[in-house]
C-alpha positions in Angstrom: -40.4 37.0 147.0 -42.4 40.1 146.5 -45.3 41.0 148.6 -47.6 40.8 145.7 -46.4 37.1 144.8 -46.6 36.3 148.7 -50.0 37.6 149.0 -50.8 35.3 145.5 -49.0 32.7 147.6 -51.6 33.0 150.4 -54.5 33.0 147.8 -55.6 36.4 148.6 -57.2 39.0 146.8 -56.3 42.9 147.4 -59.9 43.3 148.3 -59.5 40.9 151.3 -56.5 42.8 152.7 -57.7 45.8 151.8 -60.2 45.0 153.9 -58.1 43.3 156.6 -56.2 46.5 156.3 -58.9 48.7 156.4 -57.5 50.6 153.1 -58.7 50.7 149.6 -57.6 47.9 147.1 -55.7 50.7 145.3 -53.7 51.2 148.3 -52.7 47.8 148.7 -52.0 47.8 144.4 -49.4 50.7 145.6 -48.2 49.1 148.7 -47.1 46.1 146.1 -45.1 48.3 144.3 -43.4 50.1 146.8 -39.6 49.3 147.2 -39.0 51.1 150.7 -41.6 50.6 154.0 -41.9 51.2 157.0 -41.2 48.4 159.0 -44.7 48.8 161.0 -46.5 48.7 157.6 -44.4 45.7 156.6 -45.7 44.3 159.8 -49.4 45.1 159.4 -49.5 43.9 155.9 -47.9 40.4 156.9 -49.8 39.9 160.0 -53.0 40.7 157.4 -51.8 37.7 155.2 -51.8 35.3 158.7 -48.0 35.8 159.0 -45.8 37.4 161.6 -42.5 39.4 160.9 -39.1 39.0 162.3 -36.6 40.6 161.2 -32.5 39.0 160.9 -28.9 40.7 160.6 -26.7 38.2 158.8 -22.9 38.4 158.9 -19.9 36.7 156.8 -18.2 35.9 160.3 -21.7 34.9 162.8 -25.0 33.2 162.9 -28.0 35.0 161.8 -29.2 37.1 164.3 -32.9 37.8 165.2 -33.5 41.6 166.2 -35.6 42.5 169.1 -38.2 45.5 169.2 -37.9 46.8 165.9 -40.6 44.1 164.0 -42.9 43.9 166.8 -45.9 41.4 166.7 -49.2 43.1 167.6 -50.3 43.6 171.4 -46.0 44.0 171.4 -44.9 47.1 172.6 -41.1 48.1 173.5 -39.8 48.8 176.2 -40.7 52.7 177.0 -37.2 54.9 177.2 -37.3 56.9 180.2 -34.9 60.0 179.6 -32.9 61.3 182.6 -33.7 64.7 183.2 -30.9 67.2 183.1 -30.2 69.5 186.2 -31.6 72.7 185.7 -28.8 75.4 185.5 -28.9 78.4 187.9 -31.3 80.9 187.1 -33.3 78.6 184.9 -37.3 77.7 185.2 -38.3 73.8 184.2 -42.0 75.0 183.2 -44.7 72.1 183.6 -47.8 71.8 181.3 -50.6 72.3 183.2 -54.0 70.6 181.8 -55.6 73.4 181.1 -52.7 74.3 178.4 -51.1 77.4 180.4 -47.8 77.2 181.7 -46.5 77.8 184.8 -43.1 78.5 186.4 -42.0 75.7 189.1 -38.4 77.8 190.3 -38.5 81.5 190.9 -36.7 83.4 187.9 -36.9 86.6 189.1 -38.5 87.5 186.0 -42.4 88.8 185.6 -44.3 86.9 182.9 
C-alpha cells in the first residue's frame, strides 16, 4: 500500500496532514510520490495519519524481527552513544570550547598561540 492510498484509507485529505504536518499540501502531493524517505519522515507522516511505525527484518531461516531505535515513536529518544575518549599522545593539547567561542589549551604544548 502506498502512502497516498493509506492516507485515502484513513479518509484524509492532503490539506489535513498538511496541516498535521505543518507543510504545504504540495509538499505532502511530493512526499506521495517519493520512492525513498527518511525513516523519521516516514514516521512523522504515519503518526500524522493516527498510526505508529515499526519497522521488521524478515528472514527465509527466522521469525520476523522487530528493530529497536531506528522507527522511534514520538517523545522516544535512543539511547545517547557516549564515545570513549582517546588518550592524548605526548605533546598534544585536547582544546575545550569555551562559551564565549575562544579556545583554550588544557596541557602545556610548549607552543605560543
Amino acid at each position: 500500500m502506498t502512502l497516498r492510498e493509506l492516507r485515502h484509507a484513513r479518509k484524509l485529505t492532503q490539506v489535513k496532514m498538511a496541516k498535521t504536518l505543518g507543510v504545504t499540501q504540495d509538499s505532502v502531493s511530493r512526499l506521495e510520490k517519493r520512492s525513498d524517505l527518511l525513516l523519521s519522515t516516514l514516521r512523522k507522516t504515519v503518526e500524522a495519519m493516527g498510526g505508529n511505525l515499526s519497522l521488521v527484518a524478515e528472514f527465509p531461516d527466522r521469525a520476523p524481527v522487530v528493530l529497536s531505535g531506528i522507527a522511534l515513536h514520538s517523545g522516544q529518544h535512543p539511547r545517547p552513544v557516549r564515545r570513549r575518549e582517546r588518550p592524548l599522545r605526548p605533546g598534544r593539547a585536547r582544546l575545550q570550547n569555551k562559551p564565549t567561542g575562544i579556545f583554550e589549551e588544557t596541557e602545556e604544548t610548549g607552543c605560543a598561540p
